[in-house]
N, C-alpha and C positions, 0 to 999 in steps of 0.2 A: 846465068847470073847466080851467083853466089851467094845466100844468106849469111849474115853478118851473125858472127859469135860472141854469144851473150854472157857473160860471166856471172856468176850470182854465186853470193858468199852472205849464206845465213850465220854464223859464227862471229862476224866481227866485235872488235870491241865494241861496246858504249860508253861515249861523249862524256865525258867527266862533269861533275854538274856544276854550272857555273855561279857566280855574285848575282845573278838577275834570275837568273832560274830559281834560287832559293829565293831570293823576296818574292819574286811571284808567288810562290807555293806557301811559306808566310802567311802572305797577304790575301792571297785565295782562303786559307783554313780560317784567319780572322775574319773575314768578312761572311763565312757559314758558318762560324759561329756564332757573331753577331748576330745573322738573322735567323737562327735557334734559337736565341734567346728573346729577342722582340719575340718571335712568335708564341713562347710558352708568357710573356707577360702579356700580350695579346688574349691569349687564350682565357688565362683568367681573367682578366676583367671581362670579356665576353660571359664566362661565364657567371660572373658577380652580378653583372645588369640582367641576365636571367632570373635570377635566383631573385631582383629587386621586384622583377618585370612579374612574376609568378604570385608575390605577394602583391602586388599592384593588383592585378585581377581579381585575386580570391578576398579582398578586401571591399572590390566593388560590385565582385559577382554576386548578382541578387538571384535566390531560390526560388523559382516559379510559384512551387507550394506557398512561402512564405507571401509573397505578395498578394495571393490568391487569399492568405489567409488576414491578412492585413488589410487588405477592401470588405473583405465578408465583415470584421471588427469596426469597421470605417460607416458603413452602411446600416450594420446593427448599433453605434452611436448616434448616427442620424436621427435612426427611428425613437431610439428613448428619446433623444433632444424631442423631436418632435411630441414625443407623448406628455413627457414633463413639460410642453407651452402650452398641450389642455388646461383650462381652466377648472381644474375639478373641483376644487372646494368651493369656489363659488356656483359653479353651476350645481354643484348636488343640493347647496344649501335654497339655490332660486327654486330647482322642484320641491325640495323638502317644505318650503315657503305656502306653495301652490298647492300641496297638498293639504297642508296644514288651514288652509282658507276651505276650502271644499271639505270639511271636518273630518279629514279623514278618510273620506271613502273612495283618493284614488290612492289605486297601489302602482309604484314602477317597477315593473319586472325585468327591463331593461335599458342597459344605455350605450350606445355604440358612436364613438367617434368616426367624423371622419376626413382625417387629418389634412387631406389634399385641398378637400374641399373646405375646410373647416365648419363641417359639417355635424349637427348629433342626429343619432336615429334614436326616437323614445317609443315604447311600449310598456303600454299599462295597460291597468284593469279596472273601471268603475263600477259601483252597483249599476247606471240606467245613462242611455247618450246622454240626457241634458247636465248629467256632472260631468263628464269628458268634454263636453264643447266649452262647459265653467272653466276646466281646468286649462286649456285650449290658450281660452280668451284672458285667465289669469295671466298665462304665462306670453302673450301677447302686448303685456304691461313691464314686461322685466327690460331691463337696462345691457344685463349679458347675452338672452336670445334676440336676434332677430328672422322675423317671418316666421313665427312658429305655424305649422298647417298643420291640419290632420290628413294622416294619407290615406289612412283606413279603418275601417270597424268592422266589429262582427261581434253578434248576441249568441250569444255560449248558452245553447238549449242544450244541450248535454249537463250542464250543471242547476240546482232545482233554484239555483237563487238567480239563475239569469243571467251573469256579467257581462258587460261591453269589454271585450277588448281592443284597442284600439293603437293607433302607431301612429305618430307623428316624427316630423324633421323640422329644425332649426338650425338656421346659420349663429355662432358663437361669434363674438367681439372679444377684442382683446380689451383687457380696462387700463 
């Protein structure tokens, strides 16, 4: 059996291009350029809602520090508030009062709030106990303390005149 002989002719002309062959090609280049150019307005607006999106953020991004330092400011308002609803003028003037009945001879050496409890802590100093318990029970008549107690005493033999020192607490009313 004999193998069939095959002719091959790389040389030939090329097909002359016809009416539909150029609209195709036409039409093929119009429609990649078409979608060249969707894609470059695509792109930019992509990138315009970026550039919106970036200040969206930095507009609502809050600074750890900042907030940190924004409650510490939050917190330190509190506390004044709460120190400026002491009643100080009047209560200094209820001991100044107290004192001023017991002629003088108690001294207040100090006065400590406390605010949670509304609370005061008082210590002073009398010449002898029976005017600290006077001063006591004076201020056991006032309108602004209530429950004034004595918490403690102690006679100052280290010093030649003797004083009582002494420390009491009272609950504060609001008026």
């Amino acid at each position: 059996m004999s193998a069939r002989h095959v002719e091959l002719d790389f040389v030939t002309r090329r097909r002359p291009l016809t009416l539909a062959g150029a609209a195709l090609l036409v039409l093929g280049a119009g429609a990649a350029l078409t979608a060249y150019l969707e894609y470059r307005h695509l792109e930019g607006r992509r990138a315009a809602l970026e550039l919106r999106l970036d200040a969206a953020l930095r507009s609502t991004h809050r600074d750890p520090a900042t907030d940190l330092r924004a409650q510490g400011m939050s917190l330190e308002a509190g506390r004044i508030a709460q120190e400026l609803g002491t009643p100080w003028t009047e209560l200094l003037a209820e001991l100044e009062a107290a004192s001023g009945e017991s002629s003088s001879q108690v001294a207040v050496l100090s006065i400590e709030p406390d605010h949670a409890k509304r609370l005061v802590h008082i210590t002073g100093e009398s010449r002898d106990l029976p005017t600290a318990l006077a001063y006591v029970q004076r201020l056991q008549q006032s309108t602004l303390l209530r429950y004034p107690m004595l918490d403690s005493h102690d006679l100052k033999s280290d010093d030649p005149q003797h004083p009582v020192r002494f420390a009491l607490s009272a609950e504060w009313r609001a008026l």
